[in-house]
C-alpha positions as CSV (number, residue, x, y, z in Angstrom):
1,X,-42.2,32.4,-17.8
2,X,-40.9,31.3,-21.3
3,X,-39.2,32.0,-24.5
4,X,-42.6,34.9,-24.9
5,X,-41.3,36.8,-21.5
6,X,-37.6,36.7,-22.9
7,X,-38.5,38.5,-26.1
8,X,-40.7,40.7,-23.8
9,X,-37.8,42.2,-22.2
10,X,-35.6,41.9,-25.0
11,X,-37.3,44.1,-26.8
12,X,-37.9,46.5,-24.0
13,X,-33.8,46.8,-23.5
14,X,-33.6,46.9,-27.0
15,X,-35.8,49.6,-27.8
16,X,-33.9,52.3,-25.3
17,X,-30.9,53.2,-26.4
18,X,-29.5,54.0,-23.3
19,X,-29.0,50.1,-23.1
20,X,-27.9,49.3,-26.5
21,X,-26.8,50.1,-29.7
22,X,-26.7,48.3,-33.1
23,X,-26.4,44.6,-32.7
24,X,-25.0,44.8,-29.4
25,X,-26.5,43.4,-25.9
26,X,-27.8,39.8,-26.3
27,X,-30.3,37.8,-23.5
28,X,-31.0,34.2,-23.2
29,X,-34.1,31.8,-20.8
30,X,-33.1,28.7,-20.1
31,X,-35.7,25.7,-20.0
32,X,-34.4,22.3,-19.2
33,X,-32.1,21.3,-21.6
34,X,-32.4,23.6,-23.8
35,X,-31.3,27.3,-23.9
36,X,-32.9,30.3,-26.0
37,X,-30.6,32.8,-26.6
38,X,-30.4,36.1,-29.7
39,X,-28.9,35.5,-33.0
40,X,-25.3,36.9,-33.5
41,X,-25.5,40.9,-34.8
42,X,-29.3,40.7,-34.7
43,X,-31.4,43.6,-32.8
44,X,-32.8,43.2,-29.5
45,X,-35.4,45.7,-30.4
46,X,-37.5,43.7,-32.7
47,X,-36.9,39.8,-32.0
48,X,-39.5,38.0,-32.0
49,X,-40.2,34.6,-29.6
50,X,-39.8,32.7,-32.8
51,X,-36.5,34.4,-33.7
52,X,-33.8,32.9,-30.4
53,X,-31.4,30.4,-31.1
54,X,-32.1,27.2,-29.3
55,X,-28.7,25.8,-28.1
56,X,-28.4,22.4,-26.3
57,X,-27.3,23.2,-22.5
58,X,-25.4,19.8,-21.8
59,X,-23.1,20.1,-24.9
60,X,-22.6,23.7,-23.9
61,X,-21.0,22.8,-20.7
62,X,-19.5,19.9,-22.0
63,X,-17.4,22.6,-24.3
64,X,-15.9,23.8,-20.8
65,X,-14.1,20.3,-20.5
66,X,-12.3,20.1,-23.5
67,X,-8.8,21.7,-24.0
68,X,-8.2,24.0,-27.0
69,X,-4.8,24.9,-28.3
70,X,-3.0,27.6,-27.0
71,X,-2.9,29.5,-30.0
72,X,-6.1,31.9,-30.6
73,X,-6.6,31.5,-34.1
74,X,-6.9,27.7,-34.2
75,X,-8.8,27.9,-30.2
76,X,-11.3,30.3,-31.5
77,X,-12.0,28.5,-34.7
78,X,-12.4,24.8,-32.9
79,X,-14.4,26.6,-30.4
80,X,-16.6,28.1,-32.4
81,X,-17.0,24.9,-34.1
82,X,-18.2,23.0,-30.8
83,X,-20.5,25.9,-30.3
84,X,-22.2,25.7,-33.7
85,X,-22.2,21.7,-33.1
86,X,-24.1,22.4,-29.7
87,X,-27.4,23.9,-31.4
88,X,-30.4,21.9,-31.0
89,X,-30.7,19.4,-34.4
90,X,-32.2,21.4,-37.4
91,X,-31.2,25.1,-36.0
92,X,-30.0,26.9,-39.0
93,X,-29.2,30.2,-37.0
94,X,-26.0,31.6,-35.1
95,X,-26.0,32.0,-31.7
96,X,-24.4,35.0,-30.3
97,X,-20.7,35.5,-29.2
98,X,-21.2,35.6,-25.4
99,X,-23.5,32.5,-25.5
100,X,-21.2,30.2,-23.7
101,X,-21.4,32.3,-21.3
102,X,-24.9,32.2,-21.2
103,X,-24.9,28.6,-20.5
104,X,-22.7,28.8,-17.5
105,X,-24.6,31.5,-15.5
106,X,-27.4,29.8,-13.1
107,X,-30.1,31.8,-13.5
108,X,-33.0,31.2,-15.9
109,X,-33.0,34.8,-17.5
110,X,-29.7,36.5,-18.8
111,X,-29.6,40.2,-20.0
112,X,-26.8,41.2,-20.9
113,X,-25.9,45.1,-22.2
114,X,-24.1,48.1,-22.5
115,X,-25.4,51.3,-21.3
116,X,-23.2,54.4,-21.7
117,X,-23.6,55.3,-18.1
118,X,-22.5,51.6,-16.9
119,X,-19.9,52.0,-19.5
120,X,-18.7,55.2,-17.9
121,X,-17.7,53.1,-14.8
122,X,-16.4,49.9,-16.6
123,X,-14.1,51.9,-19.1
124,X,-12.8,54.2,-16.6
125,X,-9.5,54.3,-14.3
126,X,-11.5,53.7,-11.0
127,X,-14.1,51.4,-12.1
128,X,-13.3,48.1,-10.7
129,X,-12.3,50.5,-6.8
130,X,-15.6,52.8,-7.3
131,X,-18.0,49.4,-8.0
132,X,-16.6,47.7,-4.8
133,X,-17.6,50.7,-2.8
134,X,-21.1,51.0,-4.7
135,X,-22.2,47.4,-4.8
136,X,-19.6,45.4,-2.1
137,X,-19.3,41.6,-2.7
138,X,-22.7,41.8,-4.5
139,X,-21.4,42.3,-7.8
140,X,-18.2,40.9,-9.8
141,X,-15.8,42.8,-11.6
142,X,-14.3,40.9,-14.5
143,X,-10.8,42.7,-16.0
144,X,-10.7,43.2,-19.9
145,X,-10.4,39.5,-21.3
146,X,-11.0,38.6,-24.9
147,X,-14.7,37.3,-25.6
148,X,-16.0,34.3,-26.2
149,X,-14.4,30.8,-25.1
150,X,-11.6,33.0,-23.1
151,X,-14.5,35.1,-21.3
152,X,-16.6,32.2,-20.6
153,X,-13.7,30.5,-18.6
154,X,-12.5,33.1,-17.1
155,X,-16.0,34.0,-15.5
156,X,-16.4,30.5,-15.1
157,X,-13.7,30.8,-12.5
158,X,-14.0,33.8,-10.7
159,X,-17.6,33.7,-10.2
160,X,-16.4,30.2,-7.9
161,X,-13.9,31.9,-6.3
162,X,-16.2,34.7,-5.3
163,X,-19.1,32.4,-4.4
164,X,-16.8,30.5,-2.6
165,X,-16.2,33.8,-0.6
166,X,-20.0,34.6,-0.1
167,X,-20.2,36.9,-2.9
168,X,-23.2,36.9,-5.3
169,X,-23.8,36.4,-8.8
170,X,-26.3,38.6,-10.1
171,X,-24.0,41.7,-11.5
172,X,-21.5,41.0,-13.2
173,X,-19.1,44.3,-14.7
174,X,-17.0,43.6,-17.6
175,X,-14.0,45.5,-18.3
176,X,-14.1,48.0,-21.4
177,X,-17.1,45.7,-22.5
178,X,-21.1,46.2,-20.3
179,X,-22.9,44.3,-18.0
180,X,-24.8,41.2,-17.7
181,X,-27.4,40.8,-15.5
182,X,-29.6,37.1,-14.6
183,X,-32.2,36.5,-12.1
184,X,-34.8,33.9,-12.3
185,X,-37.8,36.6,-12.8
186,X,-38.1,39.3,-15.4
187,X,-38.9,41.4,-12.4
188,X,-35.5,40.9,-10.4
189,X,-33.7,41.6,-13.5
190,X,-35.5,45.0,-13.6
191,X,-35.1,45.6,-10.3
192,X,-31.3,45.1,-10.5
193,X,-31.0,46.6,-13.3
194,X,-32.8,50.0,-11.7
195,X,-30.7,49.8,-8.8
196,X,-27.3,49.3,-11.0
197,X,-28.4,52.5,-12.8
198,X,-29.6,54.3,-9.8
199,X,-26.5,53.6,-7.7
200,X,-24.2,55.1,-10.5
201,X,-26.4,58.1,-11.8
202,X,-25.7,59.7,-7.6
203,X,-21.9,59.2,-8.8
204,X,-22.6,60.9,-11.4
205,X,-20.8,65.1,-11.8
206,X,-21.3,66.2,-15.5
207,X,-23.6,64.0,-17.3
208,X,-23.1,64.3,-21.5
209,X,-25.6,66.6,-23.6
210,X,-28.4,64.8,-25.3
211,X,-28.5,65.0,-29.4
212,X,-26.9,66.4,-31.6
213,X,-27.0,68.7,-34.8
214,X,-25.3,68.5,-38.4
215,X,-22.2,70.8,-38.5
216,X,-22.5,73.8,-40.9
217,X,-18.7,73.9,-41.5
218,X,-18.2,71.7,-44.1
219,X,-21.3,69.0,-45.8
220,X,-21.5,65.8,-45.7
221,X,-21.4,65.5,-49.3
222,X,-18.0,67.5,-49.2
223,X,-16.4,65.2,-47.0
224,X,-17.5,61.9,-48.7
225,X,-16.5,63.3,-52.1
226,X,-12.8,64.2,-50.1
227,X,-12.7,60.4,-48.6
228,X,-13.9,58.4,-51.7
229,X,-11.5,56.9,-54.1
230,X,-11.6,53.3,-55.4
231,X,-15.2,52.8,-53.1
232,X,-17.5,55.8,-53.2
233,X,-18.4,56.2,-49.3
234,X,-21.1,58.3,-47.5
235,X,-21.0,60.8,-44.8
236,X,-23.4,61.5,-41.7
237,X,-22.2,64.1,-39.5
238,X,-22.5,65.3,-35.9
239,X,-22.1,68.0,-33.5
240,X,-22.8,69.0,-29.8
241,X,-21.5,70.9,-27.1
242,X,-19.4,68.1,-25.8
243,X,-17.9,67.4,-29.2
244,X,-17.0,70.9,-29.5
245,X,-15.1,70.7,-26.2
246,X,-13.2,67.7,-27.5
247,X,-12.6,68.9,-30.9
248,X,-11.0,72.2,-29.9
249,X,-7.3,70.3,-30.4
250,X,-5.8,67.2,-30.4
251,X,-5.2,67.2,-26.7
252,X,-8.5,67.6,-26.0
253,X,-9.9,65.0,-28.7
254,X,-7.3,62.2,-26.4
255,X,-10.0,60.5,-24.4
256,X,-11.5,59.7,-28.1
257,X,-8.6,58.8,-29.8
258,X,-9.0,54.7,-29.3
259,X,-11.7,52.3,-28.7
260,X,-13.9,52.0,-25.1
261,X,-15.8,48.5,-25.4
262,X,-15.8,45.4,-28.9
263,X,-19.1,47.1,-30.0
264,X,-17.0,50.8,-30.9
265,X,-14.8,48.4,-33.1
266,X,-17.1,46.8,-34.6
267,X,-19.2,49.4,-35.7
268,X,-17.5,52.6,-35.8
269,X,-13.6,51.1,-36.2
270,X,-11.1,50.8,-33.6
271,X,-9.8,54.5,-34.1
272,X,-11.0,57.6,-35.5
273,X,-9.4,59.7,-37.7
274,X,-8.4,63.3,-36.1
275,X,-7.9,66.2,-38.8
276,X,-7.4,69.6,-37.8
277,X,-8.1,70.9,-40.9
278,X,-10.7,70.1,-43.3
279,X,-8.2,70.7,-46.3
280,X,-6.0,68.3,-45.0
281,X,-9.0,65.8,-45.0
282,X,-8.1,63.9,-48.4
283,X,-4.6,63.4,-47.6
284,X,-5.0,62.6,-43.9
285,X,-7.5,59.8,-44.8
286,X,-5.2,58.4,-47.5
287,X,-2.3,58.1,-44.7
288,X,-4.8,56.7,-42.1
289,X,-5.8,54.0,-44.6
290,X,-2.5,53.0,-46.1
291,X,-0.8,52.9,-42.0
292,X,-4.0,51.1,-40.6
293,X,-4.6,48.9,-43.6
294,X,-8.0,50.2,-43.1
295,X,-10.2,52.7,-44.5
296,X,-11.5,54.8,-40.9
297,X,-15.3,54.8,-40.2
298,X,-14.8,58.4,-37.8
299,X,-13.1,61.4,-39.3
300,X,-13.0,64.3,-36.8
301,X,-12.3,67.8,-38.1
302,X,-11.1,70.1,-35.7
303,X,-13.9,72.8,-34.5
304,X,-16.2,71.2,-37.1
305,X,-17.5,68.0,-35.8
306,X,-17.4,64.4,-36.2
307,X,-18.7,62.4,-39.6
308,X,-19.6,58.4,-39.6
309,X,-18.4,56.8,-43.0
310,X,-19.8,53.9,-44.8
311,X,-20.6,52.5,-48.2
312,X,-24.3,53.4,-47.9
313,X,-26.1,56.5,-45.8
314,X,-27.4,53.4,-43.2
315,X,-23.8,52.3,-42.2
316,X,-22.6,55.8,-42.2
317,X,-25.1,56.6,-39.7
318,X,-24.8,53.7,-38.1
319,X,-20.8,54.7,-37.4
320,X,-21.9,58.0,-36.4
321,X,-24.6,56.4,-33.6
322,X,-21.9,54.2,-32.2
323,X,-19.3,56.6,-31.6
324,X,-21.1,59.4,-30.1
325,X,-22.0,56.8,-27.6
326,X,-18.5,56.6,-26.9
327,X,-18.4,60.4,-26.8
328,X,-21.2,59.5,-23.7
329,X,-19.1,57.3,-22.1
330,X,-15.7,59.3,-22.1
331,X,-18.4,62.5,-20.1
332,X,-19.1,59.6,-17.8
333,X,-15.6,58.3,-17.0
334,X,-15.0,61.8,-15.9
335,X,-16.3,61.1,-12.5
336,X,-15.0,57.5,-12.3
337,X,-11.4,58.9,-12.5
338,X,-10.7,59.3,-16.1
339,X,-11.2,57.2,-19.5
340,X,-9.7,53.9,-20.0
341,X,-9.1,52.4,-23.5
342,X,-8.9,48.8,-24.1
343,X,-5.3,47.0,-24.7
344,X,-4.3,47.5,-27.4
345,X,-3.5,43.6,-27.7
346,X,-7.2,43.2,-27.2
347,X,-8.0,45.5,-29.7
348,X,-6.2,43.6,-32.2
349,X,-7.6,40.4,-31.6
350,X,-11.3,42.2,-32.2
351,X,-10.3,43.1,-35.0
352,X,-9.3,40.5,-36.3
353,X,-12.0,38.1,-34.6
354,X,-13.9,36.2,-37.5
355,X,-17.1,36.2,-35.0
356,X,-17.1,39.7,-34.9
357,X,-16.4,40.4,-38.8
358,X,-19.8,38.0,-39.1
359,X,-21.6,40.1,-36.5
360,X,-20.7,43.2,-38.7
361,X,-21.7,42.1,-41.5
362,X,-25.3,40.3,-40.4
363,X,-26.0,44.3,-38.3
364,X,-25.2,46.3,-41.8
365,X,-21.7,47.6,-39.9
């Protein structure tokens, strides 16, 4: 057991991207005082022992005492303060977003992800109803809540309310957001994690198509030189069956229309951009930048496909991985009664979330 075993396993989640994408997912052992958890917007896949953040565990909780101001700006940015402030002396690196959170669950190993198919349930109309029938008092359900200091409190509460009533602590669903998972072996985290995955996949009517191909209709280079003005952007396209189902109109193209979990904003944008023509591509981006006041990273072109954009070929593709992940999860919600986008208040406040512009940045998004 030690910081060794936690890379173990964070590089075995990290590695399949059924689990996670990006920067996304983060994990954490806690020994003594002192609390190992990932970098903000580093990999899973590839951390090494050497590479965690340690954080100190009493000045942590000691963050859940204080009283912030009500208004988010100034709370996140005295909070994220206190959080920097609570690494061990002489840590130069910044702990992930969800690391207060870390801190406050019991167990000694926290993993925490976001698997499409898990997705499927927690960004769908009947999640929270289907997960009580699936799992009982055995696993939480957390609504959609801003991340960070507000997440931490607000799991800090329920989870002693639902202890209180006999429930457990090992699962815990988050709303339009993934799962975190802690046990005190690297074996019970597997084994959860196996029966979480299990118990959903026999739920499970239509599952989505599995890779993709470029679409013939129009090149990538056509539909960068058609988006680039000022900046010169790149193009990386994709196509499947599924995509063609949701591209046929934009009726169908609805359950793609806004953003599932923090990581689609992040790293694909909180829209896409629906065309239904590729001629009208040039002017429809122009209209999507000047209303959004951002650029999009998704144009869809009707019957075509989909096309990640970035300022180089790896964030174009990286735009391109992200979404059709959320292309996965909208097959999913299909049987959990139907997709469910975050709030849009919640959406704004991702956006405009310094921690998540830094985790952007750091991941190459």
């Amino acid at each position: 057991m030690g910081v060794k075993d936690l890379a173990e396993i964070t590089n075995r989640y990290g590695q399949d991207k059924e689990f996670v994408l990006a920067g996304g997912g983060n994990t954490s052992f806690k020994d003594g005082s002192v609390m190992y958890v990932k970098p903000s917007g580093t990999s899973m896949a590839d951390i090494g022992p050497d590479d965690f953040v340690r954080m100190d565990l009493g000045r942590l909780k000691d963050i859940m005492e204080r009283r912030y101001p009500q208004d988010s700006a100034a709370r996140e940015a005295q909070a994220l303060e206190d959080l920097m402030n609570a690494r061990v002396q002489g840590e130069p690196r910044r702990p992930s977003v969800e690391t207060l959170l870390h801190a406050l669950l019991p167990h000694t190993y926290v993993v925490h992800t976001h698997p499409a198919l898990v997705n499927g349930l927690t960004c769908s109309e009947k999640g929270a109803e289907i997960a009580e029938e699936l799992f009982g008092n055995q696993a939480l359900w957390v609504p959609v809540v801003n991340p960070g200091y507000v997440l931490a409190r607000t799991i800090s509460d329920m989870l002693q309310q639902h202890q209180a009533a006999g429930g457990g602590n090992q699962i815990i669903f988050l709303q339009n957001h993934g799962l975190f998972i802690q046990a005190d072996t690297l074996a019970e985290i597997d084994g959860l994690y196996d029966k979480v995955i299990f118990s959903l996949s026999g739920r499970i009517g239509r599952f989505p198509v599995q890779g993709f191909t470029v679409p013939d209709g129009i090149s990538e280079e056509a539909v960068a030189d058609m988006v680039s003005g000022d900046t010169e952007l790149m193009a990386a396209g994709a196509l499947n069956a599924d995509l063609e189902d949701y591209l046929q109109d934009s009726s169908s193209f609805a359950p793609l229309s806004l953003s599932f979990t923090p990581d689609h904003i992040v790293y694909c944008g909180f829209k896409p951009l629906y065309c239904d023509r590729a001629k009208g591509l040039s002017a429809a981006f122009r209209e999507y930048t000047a209303d959004c006041k951002v650029p999009p990273k998704i144009v869809a072109v009707k019957g075509v496909g989909i096309f990640g954009l970035g300022i180089s070929k790896k964030a174009a593709e990286l735009a391109r991985e992200v979404f059709l992940d959320g292309v996965r999860i909208a097959v999913y919600t299909e049987s959990f009664g139907g997709h469910k986008f975050m709030p849009q208040d919640k959406i704004d406040f991702i956006r405009n979330w310094e921690v998540e512009q830094y985790r952007s940045s750091v991941s190459g998004g």
